[in-house]
C-alpha positions in Angstrom: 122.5 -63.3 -35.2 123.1 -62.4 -31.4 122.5 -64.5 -28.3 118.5 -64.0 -28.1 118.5 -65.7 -31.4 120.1 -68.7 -30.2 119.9 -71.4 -27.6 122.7 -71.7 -26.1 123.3 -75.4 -24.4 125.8 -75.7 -21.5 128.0 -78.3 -22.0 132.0 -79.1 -20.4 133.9 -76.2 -21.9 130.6 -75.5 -24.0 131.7 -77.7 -26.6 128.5 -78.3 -28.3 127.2 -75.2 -27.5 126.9 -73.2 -30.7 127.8 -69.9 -28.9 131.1 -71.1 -28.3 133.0 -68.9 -30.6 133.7 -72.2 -33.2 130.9 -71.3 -35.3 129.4 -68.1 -37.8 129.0 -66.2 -34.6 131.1 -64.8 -31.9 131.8 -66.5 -28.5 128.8 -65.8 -26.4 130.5 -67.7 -22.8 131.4 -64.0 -21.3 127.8 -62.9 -21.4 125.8 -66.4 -20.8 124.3 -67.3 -18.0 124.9 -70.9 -18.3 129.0 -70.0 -18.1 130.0 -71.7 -14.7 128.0 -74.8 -15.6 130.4 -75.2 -18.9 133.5 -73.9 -16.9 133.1 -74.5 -13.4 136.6 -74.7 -12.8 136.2 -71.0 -12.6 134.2 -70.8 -9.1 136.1 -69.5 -6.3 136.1 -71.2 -3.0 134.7 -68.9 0.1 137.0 -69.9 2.8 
């Protein structure tokens, strides 16, 4: 099962997201496009 079999669902630190890596399938957070909505702590600031 790959990523366009699945719906991935953005959550803080994708915790109930079932592409997070804790379940039959591989982490899917490097290649989603919901990844700075689960992890936002990873947007740099423009100064």
């Amino acid at each position: 099962m790959n990523h366009a079999e699945i719906e991935l669902t953005p959550s803080p630190n994708g915790i109930n997201c079932i592409g997070n890596g804790k379940h039959d399938i591989e982490c899917q957070c490097d290649e989603c496009d919901f990844f700075l909505d689960c992890f936002p702590e990873n947007v740099k600031d423009e100064e």
